[in-house]
N, C-alpha and C positions, 0 to 999 in steps of 0.2 A: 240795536245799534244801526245806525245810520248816518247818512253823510246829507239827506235831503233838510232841506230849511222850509219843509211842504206849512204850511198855515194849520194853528191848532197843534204839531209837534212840542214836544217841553225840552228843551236844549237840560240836558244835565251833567254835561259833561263836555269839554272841548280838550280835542288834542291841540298842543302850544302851537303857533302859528309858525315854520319849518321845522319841525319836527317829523317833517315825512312828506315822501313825493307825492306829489298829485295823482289823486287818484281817479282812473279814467277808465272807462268802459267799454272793453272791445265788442264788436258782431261784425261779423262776416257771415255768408249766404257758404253751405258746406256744398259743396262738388258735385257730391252723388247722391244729393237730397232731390227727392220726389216734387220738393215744391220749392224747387227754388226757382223759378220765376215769382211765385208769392213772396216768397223773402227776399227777394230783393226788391220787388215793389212795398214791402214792408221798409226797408234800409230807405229807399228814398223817401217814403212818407219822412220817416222820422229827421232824416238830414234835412225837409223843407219846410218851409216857414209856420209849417203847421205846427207839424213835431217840433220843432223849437221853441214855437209858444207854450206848448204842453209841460217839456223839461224845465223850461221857463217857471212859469206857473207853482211847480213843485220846488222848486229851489234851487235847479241844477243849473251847470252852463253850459248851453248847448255851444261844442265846437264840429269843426270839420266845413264840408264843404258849403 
């Protein structure tokens, strides 16, 4: 199961169009994580126009900043 539209995926099934909230993908960088300066240079790649070409790419739609 999946929500991506990635190229070569075989659609077999769709949930009816409102039939359920949007569904959206949280990250955040945790506190007392050892690399969180990596994860959040991680967080920004993805929010910029690289990582949004990527989600792009795969089917998703990139929001946020």
């Amino acid at each position: 199961l999946t929500d991506s539209r990635s190229p070569g995926l075989k659609v077999v099934a769709e949930a009816p169009q409102g039939s359920h909230q949007p569904v959206v993908y949280q990250a955040a960088v945790i506190k007392s994580s050892p690399q969180s300066r990596e994860a959040r240079d991680f967080l920004s790649f993805l929010a910029g126009p690289e990582g949004k070409t990527i989600f792009t790419k795969y089917g998703f739609e990139a929001i946020g900043p």
